[in-house]
N, CA, C and O of each residue as an XYZ file, in Angstrom:
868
protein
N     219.065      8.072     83.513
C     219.597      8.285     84.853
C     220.986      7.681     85.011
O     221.885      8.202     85.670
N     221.073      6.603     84.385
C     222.449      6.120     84.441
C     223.776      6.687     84.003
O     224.883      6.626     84.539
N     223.383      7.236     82.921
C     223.934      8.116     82.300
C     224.556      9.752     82.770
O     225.552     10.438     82.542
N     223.445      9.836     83.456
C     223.700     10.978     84.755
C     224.574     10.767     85.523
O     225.527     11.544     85.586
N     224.511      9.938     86.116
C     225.080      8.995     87.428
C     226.634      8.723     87.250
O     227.657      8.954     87.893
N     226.278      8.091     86.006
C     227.921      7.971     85.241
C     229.045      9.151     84.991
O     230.269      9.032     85.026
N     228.277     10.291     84.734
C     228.683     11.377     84.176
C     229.310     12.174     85.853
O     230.045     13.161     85.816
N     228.977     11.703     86.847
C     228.884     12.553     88.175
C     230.254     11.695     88.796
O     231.256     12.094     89.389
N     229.778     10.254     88.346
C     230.635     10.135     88.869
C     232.452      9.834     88.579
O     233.409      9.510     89.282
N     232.211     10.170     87.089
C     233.735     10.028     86.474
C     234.140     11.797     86.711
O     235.332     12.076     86.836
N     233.018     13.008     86.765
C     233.381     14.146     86.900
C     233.101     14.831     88.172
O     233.853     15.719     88.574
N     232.383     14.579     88.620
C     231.925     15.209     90.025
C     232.542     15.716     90.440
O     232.143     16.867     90.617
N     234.006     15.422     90.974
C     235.056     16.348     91.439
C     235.569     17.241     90.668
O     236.212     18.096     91.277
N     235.504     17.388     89.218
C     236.110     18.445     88.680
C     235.156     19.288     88.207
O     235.601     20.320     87.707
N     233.883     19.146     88.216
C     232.638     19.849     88.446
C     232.818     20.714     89.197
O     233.081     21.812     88.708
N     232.752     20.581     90.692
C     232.987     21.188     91.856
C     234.459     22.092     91.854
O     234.627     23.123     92.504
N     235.211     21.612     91.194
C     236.846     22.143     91.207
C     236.202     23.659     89.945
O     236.626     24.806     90.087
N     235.366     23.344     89.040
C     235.515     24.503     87.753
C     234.344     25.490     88.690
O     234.427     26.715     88.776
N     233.501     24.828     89.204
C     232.407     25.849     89.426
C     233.041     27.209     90.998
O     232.706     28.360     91.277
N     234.108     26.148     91.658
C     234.597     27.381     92.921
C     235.523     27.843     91.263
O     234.887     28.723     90.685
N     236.278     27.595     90.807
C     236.890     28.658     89.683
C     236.024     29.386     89.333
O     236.414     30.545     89.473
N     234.980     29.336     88.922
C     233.791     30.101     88.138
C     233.625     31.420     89.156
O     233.887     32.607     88.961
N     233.118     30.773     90.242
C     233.007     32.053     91.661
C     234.395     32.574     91.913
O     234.541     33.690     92.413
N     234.835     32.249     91.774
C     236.070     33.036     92.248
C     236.800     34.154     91.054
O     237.531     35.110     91.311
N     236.469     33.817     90.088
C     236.893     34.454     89.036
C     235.747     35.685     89.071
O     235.987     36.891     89.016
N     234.325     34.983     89.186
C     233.413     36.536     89.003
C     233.002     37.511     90.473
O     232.488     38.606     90.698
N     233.504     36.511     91.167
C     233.177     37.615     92.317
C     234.459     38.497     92.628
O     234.408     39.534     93.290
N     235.496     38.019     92.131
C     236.456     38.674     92.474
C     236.542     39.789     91.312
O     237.249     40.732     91.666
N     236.176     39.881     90.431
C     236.538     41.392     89.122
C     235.030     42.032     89.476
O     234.849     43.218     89.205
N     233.552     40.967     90.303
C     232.382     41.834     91.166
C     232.918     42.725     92.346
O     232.113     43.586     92.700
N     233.828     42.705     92.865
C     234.435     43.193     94.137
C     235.326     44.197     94.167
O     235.319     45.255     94.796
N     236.291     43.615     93.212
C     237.090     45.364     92.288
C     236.027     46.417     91.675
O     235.904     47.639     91.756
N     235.470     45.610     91.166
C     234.462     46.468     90.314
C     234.001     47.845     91.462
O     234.343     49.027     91.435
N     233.176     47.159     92.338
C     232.472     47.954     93.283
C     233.092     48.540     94.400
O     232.518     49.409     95.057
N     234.318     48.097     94.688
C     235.179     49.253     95.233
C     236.090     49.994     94.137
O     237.215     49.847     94.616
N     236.189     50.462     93.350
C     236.489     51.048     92.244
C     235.213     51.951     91.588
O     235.393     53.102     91.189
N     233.839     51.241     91.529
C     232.648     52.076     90.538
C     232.305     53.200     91.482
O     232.169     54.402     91.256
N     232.187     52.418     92.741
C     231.025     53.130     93.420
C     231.662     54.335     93.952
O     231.052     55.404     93.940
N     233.301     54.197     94.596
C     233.551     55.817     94.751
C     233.062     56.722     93.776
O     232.213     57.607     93.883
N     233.901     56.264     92.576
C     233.415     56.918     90.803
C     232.265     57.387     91.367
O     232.220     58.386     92.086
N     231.310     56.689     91.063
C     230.352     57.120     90.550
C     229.603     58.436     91.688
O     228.909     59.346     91.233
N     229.958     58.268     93.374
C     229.423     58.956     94.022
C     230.589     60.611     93.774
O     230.328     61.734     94.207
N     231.488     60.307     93.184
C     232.339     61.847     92.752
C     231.550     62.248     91.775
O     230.958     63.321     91.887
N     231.392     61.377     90.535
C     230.705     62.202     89.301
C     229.478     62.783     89.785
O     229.103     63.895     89.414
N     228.649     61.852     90.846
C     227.647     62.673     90.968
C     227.298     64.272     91.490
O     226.386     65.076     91.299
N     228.682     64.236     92.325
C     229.207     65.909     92.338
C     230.046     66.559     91.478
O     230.554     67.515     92.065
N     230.454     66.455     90.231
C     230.942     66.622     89.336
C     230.313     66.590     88.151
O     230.995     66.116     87.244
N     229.018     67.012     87.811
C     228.053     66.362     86.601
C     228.795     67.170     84.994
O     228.267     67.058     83.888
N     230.148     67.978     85.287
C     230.810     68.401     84.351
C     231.463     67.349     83.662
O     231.390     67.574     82.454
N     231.798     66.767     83.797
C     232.489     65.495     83.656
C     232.208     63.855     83.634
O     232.911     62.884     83.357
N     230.411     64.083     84.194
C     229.980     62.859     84.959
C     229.791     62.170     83.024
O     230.409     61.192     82.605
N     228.779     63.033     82.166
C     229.149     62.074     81.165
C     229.954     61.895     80.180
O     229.625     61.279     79.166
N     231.467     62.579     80.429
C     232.111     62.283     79.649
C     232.830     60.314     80.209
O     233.298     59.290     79.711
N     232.512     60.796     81.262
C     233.043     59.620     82.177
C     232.592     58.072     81.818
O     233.168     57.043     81.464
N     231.310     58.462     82.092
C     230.475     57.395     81.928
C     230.175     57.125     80.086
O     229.825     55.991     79.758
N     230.322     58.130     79.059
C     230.239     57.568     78.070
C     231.517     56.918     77.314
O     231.510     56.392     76.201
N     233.011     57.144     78.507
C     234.161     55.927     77.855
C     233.540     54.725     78.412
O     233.418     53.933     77.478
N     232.987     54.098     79.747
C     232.563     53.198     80.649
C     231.771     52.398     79.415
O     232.097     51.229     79.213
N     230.692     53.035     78.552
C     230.265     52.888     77.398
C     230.502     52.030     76.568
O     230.052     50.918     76.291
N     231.592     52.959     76.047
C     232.675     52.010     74.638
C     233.061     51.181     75.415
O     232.669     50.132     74.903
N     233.724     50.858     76.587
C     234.567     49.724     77.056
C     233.407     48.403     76.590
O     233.603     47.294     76.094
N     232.336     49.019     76.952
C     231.222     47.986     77.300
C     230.716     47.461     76.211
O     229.977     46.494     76.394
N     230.900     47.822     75.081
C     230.817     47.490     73.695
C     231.942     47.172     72.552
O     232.030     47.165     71.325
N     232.962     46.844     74.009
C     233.638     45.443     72.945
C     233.580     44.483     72.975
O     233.502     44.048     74.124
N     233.573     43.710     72.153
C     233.590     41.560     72.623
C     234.497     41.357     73.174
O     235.644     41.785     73.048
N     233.744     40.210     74.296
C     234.627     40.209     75.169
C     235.721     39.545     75.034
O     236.706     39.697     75.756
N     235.616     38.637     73.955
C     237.258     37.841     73.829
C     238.338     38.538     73.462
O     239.457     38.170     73.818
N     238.074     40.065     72.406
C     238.806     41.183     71.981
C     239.748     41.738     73.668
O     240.930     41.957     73.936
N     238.703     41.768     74.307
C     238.882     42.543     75.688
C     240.163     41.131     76.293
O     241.315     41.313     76.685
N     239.486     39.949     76.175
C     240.568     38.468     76.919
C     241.744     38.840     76.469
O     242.736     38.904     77.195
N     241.741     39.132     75.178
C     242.857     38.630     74.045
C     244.303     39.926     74.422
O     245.531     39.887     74.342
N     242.827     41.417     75.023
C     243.871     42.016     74.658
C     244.931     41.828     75.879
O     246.032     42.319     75.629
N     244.831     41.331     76.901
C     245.120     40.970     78.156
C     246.849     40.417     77.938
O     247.921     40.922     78.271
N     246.561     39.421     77.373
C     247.141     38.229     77.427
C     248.979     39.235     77.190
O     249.798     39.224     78.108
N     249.168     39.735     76.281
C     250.454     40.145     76.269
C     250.868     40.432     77.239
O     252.008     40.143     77.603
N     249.865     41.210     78.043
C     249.915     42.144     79.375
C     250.592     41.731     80.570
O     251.534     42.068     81.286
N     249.229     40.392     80.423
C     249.285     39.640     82.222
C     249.365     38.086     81.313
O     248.746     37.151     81.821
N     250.034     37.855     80.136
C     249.873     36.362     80.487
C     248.421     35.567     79.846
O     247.699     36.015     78.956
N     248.241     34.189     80.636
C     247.506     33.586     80.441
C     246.984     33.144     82.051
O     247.902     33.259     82.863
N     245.701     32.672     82.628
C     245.250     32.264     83.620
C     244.329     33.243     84.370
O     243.509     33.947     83.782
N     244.503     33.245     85.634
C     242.717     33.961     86.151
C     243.173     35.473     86.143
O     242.222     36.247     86.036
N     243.967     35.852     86.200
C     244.602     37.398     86.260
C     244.005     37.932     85.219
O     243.086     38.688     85.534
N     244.201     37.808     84.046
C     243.738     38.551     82.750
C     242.558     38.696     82.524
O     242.014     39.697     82.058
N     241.842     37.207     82.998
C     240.263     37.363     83.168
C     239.741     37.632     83.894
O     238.541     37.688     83.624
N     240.046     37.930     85.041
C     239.747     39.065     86.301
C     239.686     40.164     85.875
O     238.650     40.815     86.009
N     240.607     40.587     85.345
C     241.072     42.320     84.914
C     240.164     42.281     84.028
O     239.294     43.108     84.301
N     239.893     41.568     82.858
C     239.217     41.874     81.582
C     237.875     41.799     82.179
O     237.112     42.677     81.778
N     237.344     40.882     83.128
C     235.853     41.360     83.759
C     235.208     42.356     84.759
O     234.079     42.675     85.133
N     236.616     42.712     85.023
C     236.613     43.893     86.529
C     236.182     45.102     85.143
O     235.439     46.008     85.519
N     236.606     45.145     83.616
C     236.534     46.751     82.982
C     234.713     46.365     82.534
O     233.997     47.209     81.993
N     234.214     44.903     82.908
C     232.635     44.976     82.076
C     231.966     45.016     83.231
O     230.750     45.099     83.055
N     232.326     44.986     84.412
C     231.601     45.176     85.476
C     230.958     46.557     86.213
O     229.917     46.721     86.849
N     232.190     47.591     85.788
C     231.950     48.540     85.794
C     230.961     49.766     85.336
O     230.793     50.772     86.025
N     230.212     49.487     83.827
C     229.315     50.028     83.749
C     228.113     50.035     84.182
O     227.639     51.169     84.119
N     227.213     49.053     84.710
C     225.988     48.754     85.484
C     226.374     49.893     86.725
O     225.728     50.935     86.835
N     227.463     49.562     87.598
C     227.372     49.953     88.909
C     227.930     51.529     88.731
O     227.466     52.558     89.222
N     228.860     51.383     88.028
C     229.030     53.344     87.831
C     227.698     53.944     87.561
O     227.045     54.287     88.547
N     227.290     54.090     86.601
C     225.871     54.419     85.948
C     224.854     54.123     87.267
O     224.391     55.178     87.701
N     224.474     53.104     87.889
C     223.769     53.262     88.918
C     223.851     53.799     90.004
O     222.829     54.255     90.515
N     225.175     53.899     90.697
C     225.964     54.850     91.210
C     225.453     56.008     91.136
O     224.767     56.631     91.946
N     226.037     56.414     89.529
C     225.934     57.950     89.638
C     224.477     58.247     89.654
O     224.173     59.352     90.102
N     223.448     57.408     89.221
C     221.993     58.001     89.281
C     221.459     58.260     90.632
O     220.815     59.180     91.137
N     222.034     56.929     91.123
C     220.998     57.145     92.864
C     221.649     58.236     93.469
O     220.843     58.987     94.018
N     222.689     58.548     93.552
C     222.973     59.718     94.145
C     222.722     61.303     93.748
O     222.659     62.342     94.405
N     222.606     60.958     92.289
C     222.156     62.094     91.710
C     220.899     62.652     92.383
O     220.715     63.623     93.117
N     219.912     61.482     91.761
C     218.664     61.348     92.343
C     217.885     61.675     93.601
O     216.670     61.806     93.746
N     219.114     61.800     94.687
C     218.395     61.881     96.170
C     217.859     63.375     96.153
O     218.236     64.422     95.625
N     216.656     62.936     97.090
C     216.236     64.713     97.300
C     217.262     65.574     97.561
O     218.123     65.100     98.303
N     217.517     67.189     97.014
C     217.715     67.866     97.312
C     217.579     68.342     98.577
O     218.420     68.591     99.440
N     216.005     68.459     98.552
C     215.326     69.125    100.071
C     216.235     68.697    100.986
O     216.798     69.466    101.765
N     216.507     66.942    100.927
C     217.457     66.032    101.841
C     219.121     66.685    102.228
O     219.731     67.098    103.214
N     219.319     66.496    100.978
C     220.428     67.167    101.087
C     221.117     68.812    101.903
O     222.131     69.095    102.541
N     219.980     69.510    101.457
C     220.100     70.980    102.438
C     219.547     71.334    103.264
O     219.417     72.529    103.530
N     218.916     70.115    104.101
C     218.748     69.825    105.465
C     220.099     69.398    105.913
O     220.590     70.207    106.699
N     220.793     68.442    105.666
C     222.016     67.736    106.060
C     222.743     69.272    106.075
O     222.756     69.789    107.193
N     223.121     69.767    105.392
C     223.944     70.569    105.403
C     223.895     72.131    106.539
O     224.848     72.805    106.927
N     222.287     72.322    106.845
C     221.723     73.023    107.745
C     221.932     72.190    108.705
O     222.217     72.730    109.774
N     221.882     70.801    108.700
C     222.435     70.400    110.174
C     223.839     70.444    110.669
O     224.097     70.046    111.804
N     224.984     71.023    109.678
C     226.084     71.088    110.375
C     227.002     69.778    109.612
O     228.233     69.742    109.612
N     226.360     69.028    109.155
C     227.370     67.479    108.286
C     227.999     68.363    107.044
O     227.627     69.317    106.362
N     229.518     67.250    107.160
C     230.481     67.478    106.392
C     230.133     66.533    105.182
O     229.328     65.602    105.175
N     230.991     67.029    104.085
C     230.866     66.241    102.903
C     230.624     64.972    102.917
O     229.753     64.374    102.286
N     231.531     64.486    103.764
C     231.877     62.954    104.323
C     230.304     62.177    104.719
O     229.516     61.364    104.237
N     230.470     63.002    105.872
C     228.980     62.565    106.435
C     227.673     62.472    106.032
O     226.817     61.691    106.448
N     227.561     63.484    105.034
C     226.532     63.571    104.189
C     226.577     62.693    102.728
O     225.619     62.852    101.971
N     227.270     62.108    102.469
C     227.549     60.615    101.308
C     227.155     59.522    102.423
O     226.072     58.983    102.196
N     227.816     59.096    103.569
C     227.689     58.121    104.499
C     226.251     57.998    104.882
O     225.672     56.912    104.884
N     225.671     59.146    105.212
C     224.768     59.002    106.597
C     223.224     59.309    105.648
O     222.114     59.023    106.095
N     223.473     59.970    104.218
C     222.722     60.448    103.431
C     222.266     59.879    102.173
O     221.165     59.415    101.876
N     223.372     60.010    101.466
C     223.167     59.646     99.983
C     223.314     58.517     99.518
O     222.885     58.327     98.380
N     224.025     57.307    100.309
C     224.023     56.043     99.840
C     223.175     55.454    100.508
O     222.568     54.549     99.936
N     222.858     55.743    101.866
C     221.440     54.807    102.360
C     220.467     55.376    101.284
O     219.909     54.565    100.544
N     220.216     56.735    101.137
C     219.022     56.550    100.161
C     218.997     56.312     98.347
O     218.253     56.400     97.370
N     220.454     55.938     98.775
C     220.441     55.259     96.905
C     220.615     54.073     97.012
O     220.523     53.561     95.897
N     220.856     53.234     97.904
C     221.186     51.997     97.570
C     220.869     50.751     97.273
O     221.463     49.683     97.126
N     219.209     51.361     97.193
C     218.806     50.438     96.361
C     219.180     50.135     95.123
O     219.450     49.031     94.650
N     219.177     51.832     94.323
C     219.767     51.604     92.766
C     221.158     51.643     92.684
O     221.678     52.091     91.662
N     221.924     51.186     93.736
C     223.266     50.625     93.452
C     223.357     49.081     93.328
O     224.179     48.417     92.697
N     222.422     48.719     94.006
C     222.373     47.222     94.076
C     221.654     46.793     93.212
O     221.838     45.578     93.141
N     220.857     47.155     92.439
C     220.381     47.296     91.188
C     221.146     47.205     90.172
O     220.712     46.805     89.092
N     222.426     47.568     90.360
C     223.447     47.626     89.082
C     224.686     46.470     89.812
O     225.567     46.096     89.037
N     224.717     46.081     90.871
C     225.235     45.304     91.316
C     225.094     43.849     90.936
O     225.877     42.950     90.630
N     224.090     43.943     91.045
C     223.092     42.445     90.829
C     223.079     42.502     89.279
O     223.250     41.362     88.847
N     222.963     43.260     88.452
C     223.092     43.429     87.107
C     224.459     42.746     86.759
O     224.497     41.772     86.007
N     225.720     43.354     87.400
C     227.168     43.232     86.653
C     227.043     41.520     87.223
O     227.042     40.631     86.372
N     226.940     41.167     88.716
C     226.970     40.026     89.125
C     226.830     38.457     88.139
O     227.520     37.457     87.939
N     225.058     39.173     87.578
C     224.600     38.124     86.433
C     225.755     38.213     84.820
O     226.262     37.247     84.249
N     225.820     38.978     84.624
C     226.545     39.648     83.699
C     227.968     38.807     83.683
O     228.397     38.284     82.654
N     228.460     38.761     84.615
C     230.086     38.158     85.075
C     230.182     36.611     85.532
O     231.162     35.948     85.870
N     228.478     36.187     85.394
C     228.972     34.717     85.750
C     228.958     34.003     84.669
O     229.537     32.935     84.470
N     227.712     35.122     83.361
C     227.835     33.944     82.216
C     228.999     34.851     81.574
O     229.218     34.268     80.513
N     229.741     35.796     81.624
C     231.332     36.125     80.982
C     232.106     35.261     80.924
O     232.566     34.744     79.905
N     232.429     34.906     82.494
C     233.374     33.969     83.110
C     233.644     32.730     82.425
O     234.655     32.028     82.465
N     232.257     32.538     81.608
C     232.482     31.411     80.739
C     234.251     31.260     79.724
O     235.025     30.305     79.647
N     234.314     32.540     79.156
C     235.410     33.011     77.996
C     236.528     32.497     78.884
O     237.337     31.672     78.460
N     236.578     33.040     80.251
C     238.308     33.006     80.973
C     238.966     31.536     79.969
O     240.059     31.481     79.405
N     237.727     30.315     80.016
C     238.808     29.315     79.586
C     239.451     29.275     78.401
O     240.182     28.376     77.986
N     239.067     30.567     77.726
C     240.113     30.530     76.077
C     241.557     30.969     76.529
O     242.507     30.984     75.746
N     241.664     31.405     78.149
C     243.014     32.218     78.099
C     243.602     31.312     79.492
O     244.596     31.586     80.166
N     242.689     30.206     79.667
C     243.223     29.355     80.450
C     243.043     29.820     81.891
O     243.934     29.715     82.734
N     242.192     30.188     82.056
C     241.430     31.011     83.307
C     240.733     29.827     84.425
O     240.543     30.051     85.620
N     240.434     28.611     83.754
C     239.616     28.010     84.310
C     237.873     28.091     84.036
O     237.321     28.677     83.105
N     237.152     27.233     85.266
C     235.514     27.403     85.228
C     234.975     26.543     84.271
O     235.521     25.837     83.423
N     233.903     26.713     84.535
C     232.837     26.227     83.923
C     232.865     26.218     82.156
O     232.446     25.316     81.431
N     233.323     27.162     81.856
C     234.133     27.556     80.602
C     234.273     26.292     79.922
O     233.722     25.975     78.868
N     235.387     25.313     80.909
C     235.944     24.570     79.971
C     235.190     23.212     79.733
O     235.541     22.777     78.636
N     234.379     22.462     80.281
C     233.659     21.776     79.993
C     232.703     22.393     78.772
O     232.388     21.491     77.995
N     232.193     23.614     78.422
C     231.210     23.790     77.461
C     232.384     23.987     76.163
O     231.968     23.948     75.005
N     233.269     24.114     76.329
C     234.435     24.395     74.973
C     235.412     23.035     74.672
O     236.123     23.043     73.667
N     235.412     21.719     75.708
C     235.878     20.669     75.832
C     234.681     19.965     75.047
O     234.962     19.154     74.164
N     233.111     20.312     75.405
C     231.989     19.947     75.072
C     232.376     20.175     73.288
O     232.936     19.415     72.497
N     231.820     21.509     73.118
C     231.690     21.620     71.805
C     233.317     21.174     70.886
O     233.243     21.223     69.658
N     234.155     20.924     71.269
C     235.368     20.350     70.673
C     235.420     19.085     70.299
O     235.732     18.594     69.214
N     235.024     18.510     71.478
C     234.763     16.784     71.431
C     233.220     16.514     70.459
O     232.946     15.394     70.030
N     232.601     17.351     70.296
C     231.215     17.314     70.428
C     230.303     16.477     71.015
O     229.665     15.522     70.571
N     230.358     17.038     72.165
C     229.971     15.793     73.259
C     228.886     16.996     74.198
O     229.387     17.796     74.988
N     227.530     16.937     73.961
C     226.385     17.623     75.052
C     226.335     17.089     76.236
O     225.711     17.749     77.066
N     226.691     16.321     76.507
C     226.931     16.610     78.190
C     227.964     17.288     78.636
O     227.969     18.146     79.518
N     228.996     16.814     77.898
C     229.828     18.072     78.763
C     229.676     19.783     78.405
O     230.261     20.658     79.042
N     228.830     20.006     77.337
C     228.407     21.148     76.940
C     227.043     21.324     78.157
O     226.966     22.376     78.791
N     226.295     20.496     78.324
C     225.236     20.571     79.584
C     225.935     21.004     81.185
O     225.657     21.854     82.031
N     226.797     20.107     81.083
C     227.660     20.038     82.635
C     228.068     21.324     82.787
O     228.168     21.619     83.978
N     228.507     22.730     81.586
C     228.970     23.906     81.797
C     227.898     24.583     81.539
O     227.856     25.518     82.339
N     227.138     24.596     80.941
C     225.779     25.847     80.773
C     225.106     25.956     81.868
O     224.999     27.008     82.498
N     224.380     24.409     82.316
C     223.534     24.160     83.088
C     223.779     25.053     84.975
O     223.034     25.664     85.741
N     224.851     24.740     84.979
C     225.405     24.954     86.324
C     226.109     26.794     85.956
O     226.673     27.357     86.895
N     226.011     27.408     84.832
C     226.376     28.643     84.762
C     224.668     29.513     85.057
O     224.510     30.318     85.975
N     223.903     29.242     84.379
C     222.200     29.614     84.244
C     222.200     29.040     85.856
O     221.886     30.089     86.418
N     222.319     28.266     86.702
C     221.690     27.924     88.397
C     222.568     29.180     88.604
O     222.037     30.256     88.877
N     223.790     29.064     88.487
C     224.767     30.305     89.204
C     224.548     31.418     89.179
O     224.986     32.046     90.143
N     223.990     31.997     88.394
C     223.276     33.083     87.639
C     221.948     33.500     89.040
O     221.967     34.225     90.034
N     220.747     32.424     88.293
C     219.901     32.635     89.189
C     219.894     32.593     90.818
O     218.951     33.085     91.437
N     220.976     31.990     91.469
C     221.043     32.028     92.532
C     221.974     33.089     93.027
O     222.079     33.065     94.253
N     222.659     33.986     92.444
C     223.374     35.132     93.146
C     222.597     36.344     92.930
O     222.744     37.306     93.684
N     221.699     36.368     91.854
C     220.490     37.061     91.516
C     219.690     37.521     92.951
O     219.473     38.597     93.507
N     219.287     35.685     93.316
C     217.946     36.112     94.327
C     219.098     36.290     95.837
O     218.942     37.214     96.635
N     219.752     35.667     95.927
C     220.952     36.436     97.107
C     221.205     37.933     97.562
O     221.273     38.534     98.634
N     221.337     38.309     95.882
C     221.635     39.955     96.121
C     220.126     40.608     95.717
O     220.005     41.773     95.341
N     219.277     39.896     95.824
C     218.164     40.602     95.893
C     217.400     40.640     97.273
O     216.586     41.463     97.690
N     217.903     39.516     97.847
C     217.691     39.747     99.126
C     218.620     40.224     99.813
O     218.145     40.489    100.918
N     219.841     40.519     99.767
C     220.849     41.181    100.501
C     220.310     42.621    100.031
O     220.168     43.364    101.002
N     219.998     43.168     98.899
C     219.404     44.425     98.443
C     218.466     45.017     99.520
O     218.486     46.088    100.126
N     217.594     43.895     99.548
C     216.310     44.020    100.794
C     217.112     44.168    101.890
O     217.136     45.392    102.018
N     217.699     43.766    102.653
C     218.375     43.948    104.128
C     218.952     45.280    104.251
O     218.938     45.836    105.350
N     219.581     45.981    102.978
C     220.360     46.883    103.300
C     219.813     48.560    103.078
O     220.259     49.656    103.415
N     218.794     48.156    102.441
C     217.650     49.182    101.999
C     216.779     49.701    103.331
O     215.806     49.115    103.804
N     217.368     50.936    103.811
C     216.548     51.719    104.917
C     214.739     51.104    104.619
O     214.046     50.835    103.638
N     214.559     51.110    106.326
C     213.083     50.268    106.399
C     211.895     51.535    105.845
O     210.721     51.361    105.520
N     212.672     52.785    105.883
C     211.390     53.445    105.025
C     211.661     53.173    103.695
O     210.666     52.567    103.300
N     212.229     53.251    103.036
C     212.079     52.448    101.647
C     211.586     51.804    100.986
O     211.010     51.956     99.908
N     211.946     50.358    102.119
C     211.293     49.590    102.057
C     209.424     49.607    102.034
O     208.626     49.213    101.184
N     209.249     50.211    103.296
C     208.175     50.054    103.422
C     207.240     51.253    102.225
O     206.053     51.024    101.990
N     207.843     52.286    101.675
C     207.678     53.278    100.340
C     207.224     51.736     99.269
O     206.088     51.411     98.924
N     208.463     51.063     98.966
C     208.263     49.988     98.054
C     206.893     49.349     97.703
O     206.120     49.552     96.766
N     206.835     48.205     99.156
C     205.337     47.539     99.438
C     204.658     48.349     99.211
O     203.971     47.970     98.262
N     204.229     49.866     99.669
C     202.754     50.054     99.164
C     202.796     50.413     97.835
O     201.715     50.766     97.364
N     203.900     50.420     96.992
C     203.084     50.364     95.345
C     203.597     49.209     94.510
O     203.156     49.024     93.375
């Protein structure tokens, strides 16, 4: 315990200083992401000519390492949170495109050419139609990239990004496990707690027949 104690209190403040870096770095390339995927993905879903050529570059992006992806940055934008923003805004994107394009795919038809027998415009019928009844499986891929981008966020500190990062790479340098503890530990809570957040924000935003479809199976 002392040891704990000790550790909090020679770092405590820069604990707190890496972990708002940590959030700020992944919610912010979570936020591009999803104003950027989700139009995508609700066009491809009217576009299925194209929808997987689309989604199978989203693919390859998604299957490079990610320090390849940091590294390639750096000429670009430099060094600091910019590059690792950008480089997590292109891995964020596949969960929520891809879920995107399914839930909308997915909605009833029947639904759909009712809306349209009622007189709704394109517009209105994405708004009033197709994302209330997909949005569960958007938030599904939301909550996916979310987890996805907090243990990424770790890398920003090879390009001087900040976070949590740098205690587990200060850790393994020095070879010193606490400060390798002080960055994992608090990346895995961060993780699980934006998880059950957007799983309950999922729940709030999910039409109450849905919902209530859900509970009974």
């Amino acid at each position: 315990m002392n040891a704990i104690s000790d550790f909090f209190s020679s770092n405590g403040q820069d604990l707190l200083v890496k972990t708002g870096e940590h959030l700020f770095i992944s919610f912010t390339a979570l936020i591009i992401g999803i104003i950027v995927a989700v139009p995508i993905g609700i066009l491809l879903a009217h576009l299925p000519k194209i929808a997987g050529f689309v989604i199978g570059i989203a693919s390859v992006v998604q299957t490079f390492p990610s320090l390849a992806i940091l590294a390639f940055f750096i000429p670009l934008l430099g060094i600091g949170k910019i590059p690792a923003i950008v480089a997590l805004f292109f891995y964020s994107m596949l969960p929520i495109l891809r879920n995107t394009y399914i839930g909308v795919k997915g909605v009833n038809r029947d639904l759909i050419e009712a809306s349209q027998a009622m007189g709704m415009t394109g517009t209105e019928r994405v708004f009033s139609v197709e994302l209330p009844l997909s949005i569960p499986i958007i938030m599904a891929g939301i909550r996916l990239s979310a987890v996805y981008l907090i243990g990424w966020a770790t890398l920003s500190s090879f390009i001087g990004g900040g976070g949590l990062g740098d205690f587990i790479f200060d850790g393994l340098n020095l070879f010193r496990t606490d400060l390798i503890l002080a960055g994992a530990i608090p990346v895995t809570l961060l993780a699980l707690v934006v998880d059950l957040l957007l799983t309950r924000l999922e729940n709030a935003v999910t039409p109450k027949g849905i919902r209530n479809q859900r509970e009974m199976y």
